[in-house]
N, C-alpha and C positions, 0 to 999 in steps of 0.2 A: 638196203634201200630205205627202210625205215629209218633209219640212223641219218642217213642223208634227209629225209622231210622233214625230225624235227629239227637239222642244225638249222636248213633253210626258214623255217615256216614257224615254228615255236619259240626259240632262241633255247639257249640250254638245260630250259627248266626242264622237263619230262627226262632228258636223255643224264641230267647231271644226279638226281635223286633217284626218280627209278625209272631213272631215264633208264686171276693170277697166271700166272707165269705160264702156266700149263692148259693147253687146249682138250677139253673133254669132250666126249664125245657125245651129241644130243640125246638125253633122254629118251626112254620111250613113254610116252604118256597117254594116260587111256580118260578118255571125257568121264564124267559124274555119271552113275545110273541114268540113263534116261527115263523121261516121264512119257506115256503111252497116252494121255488125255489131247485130242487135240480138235478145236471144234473149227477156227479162223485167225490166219496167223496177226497178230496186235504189234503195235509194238508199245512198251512199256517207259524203257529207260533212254532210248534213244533219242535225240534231243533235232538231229540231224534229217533226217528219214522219218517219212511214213511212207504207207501200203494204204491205199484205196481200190475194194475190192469188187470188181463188176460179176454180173451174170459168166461171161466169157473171159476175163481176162482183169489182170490184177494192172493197177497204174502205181506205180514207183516214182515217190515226190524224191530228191534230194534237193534239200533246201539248205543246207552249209554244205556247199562241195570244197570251201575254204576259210579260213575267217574271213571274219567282215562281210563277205559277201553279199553283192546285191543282186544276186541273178542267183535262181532256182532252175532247177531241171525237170521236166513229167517226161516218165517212160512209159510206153506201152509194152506191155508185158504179157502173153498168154502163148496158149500150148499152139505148135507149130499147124496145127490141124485146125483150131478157132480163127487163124488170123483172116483166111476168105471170107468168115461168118460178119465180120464187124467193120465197119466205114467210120467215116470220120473227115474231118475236112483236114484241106491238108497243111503242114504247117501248127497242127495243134501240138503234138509230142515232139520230142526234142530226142527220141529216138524210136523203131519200133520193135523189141526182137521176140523170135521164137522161140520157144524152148520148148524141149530140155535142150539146152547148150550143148555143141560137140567138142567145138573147138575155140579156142577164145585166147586172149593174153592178157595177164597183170601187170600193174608196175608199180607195185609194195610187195614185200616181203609180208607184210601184216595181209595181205587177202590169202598165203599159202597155206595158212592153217584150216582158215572156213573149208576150203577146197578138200584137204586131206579127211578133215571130219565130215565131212559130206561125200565122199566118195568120186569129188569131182576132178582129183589129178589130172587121171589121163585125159582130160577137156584139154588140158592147157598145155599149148603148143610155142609160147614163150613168152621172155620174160626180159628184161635188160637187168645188168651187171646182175648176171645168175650167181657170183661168186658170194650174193651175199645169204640167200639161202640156205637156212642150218637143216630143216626136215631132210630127214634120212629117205623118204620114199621122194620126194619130189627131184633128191640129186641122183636116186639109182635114174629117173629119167631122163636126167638131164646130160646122166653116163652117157645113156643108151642113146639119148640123139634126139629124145622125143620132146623134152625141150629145148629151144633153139635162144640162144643168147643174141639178144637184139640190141647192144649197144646200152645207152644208157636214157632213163627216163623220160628228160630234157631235147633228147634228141636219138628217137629209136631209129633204127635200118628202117627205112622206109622202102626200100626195095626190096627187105626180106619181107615186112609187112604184106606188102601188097601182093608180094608172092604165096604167100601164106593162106590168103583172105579169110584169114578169122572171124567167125560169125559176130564177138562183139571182141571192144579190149574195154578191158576195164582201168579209166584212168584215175591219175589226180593231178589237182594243180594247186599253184599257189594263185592263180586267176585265170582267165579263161584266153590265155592268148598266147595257147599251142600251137602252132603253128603245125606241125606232124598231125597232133590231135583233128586240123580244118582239112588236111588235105587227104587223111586215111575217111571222114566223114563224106567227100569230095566224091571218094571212091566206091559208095556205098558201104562200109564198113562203120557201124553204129561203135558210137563211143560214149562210155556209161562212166560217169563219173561216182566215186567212193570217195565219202567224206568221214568213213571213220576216226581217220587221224583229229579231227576238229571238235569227238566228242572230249567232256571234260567230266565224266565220271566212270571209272572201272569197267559198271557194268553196261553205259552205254553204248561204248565199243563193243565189247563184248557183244551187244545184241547184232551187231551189223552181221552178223554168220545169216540173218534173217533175209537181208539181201541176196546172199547168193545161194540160201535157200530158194526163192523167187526163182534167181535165174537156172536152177539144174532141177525145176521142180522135184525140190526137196525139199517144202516147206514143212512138212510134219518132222521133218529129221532132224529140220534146223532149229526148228520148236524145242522140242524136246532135249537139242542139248542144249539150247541156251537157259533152258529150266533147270536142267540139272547143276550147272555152272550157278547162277541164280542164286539155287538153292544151295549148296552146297556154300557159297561167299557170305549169304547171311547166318549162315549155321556159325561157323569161323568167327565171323562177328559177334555175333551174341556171344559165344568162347569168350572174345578178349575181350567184352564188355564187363565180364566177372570179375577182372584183374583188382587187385587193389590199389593200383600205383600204375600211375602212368608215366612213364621215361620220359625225358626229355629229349627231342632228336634233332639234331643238325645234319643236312645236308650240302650236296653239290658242291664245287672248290674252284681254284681260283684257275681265270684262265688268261693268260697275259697278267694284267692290273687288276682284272674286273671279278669280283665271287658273282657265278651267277648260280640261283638257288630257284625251287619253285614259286611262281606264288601262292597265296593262300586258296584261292580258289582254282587251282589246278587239279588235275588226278592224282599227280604222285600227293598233293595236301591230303585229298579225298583218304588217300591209302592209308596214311596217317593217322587221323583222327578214325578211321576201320578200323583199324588195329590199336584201337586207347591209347596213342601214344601222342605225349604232347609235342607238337611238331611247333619248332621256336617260330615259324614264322606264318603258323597259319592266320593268322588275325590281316595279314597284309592283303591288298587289294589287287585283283589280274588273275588273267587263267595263265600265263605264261613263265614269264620267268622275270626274277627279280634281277637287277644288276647294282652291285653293292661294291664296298670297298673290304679291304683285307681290317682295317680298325675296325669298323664297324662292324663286321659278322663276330670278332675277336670279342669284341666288345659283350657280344650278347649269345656267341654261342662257347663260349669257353668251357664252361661248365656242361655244356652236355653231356646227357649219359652215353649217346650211341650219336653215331658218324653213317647216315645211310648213301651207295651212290656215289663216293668222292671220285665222280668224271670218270676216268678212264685206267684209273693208278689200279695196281693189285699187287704192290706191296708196299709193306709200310718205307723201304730201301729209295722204291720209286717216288712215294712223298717226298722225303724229306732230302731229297735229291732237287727234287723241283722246287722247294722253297722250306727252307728251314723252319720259318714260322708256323710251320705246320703239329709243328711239336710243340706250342704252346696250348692244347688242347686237351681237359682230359681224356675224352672217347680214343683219341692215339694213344696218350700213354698208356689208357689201359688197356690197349689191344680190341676196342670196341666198335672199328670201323668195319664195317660189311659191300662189298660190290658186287656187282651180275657181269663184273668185264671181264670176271675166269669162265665162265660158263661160256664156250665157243663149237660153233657148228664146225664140221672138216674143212670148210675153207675159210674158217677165219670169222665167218660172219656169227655178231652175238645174236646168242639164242633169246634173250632176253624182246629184241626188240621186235624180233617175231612172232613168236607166242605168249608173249607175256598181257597184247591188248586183246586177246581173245581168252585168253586162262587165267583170268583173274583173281580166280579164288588160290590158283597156285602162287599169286605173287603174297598176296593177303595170310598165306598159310608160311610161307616164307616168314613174313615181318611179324606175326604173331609169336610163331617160333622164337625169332630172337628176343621179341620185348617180353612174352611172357611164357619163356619155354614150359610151364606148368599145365598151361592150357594145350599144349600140345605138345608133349612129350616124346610121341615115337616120330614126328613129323623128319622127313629127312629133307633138307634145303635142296630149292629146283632150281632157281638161281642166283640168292643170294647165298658170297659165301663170307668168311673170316677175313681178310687182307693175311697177305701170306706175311 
């Protein structure tokens, strides 16, 4: 599902840099130590969201539910027992729900992770095209029945919906003219929009766990990992800041005619310049994606040391199948290209585009690894691997 928001909504920066042959089976990964300190949940990095926090009950701004965006959202948000206590006029929120959440539905792959580290699974009762979820506990559910496959994002079962009556689903859009999303609203069935996908730093996705802390009143929980994550990402960083040499890196590859690469002010740049690694194209302008010609990336990325992300390929067989110019690169000849398109959940779906915007510092420990394997030596790659 993820995969499918940024081809829609991004263009192919994210999914082409960080955005084989063989299907592995997901990781088990365990969050950072948690931190125990927890006074009011903030938010720090998140560029998208904030939390405005009442006597009774917390208010949930989303204010990029997509680019550009000219329309924000206010949730009213508090425990199922406060909601009698508090009035309001009506028309002021744009949703009102209860929690702790029982039952609910997502439509990203990127909300399964919050969910799983927060103990919020069994909440969730469905999902469309389930097939692209790589979490190993979310598909023993999905075995078992307890999540129910609802079509696809764009256009969910709405008669399983409404069968359902999920107390909220949690959506996203590319703008606000869902037509499913008006008429499950219609129905009294609150629709909370997540604009994770829209942040453009590592860790400010990352912090959206913060959200659905909110919603399963779990906000000490979600504190606390998102501290640890945090913390553990600038530890990493300060690592590859010691480096003496920073690599030069080329990304993303051609698709049709077109190289599209990240631009400079994107997250995969972000990742980049984390990990002291000269990223050829950081200096360029856009949170999205560049669209370039095959001369012109040739022209300035030939010489690179490392190749991160080349799309979808996971081998070098399959490169140079696709375009032979591919081999006038050094990072190919030297066996220096790296991709997350071997690292795949059991049915197919990459793990990378799952968990990789909530576990940042494992993408960060990844690309430190390759560029300055000194600074972390026993590190074992999550999902980048070699090109086979």
């Amino acid at each position: 599902m993820i995969m499918k928001k940024f081809f829609l909504l991004c263009g192919f920066a994210a999914l082409l840099l960080l955005t084989s042959c063989v299907e592995r089976r997901p990781k088990e990964v365990e969050n950072p130590n948690p931190v125990e300190a927890f006074n009011e949940l903030q938010i720090q990095h998140g560029k998208s969201f904030h939390l405005e926090t009442q006597e009774n009950y917390t208010i949930l701004h989303v204010t990029q539910p997509w680019p550009n965006a000219t329309k924000s959202f206010k949730y009213l948000v508090a425990p199922k027992e406060n909601l009698a206590k508090i009035t309001f006029p009506t028309g002021t929120y744009d949703a009102v729900i209860g929690t702790p959440i029982t039952s609910l539905i997502v439509t990203s792959t990127t909300h399964i992770p919050a969910l799983e580290s927060l103990g919020g699974l069994d909440a969730l009762v469905g999902f469309p095209d389930t097939q692209y979820i790589s979490s190993m506990p979310a598909r023993k559910l999905i075995s078992e029945g307890k999540i129910k496959e609802l079509g696809s994002n764009e256009n969910l079962n709405t008669e399983m919906v409404l069968e359902m009556q999920p107390e909220v689903i949690i959506g996203f859009g590319i703008n606000d003219q869902n037509n499913s999303y008006s008429l499950f609203q219609k129905a009294n069935i609150p629709v909370v929009y997540n604009g994770d996908w829209t942040e453009q730093t590592p860790l400010g996705k990352a912090e959206w766990i913060k959200f659905f802390g909110i919603l399963l009143n779990k906000e000490k929980e979600a504190d606390s990992i998102f501290k640890g994550i945090a913390q553990e990402y600038q530890r990493v960083k300060s690592l590859a800041a010691k480096a003496k040499t920073a690599p030069t890196v080329l990304g993303g590859a051609l698709y049709k005619d077109v190289w599209y690469l990240p631009a400079g002010n994107s997250w995969a740049a972000q990742f980049m310049r984390d990990a002291n690694a000269n990223y050829l194209y950081a200096d360029s302008n856009g949170t999205g994606s560049l669209s370039l010609s095959l001369e012109s990336v040739l022209e300035k990325g030939q010489d690179a040391d490392f190749w991160i992300g080349p799309s979808r390929f996971t081998t070098y067989q399959e490169m140079e199948s696709s375009n032979s110019h591919y081999q006038q690169f050094k990072a190919y000849n030297n066996k220096k290209v790296y991709t997350f398109a071997g690292t795949k959940g059991p049915t197919g779906g990459l793990l990378y585009y799952e968990l990789a915007p909530q576990r940042p510092d494992l993408v960060l420990k990844d690309l430190v690894h390759i560029f300055h394997p000194e600074a972390l030596p026993e590190h074992s790659p999550y999902f980048f691997t070699p090109l086979q």
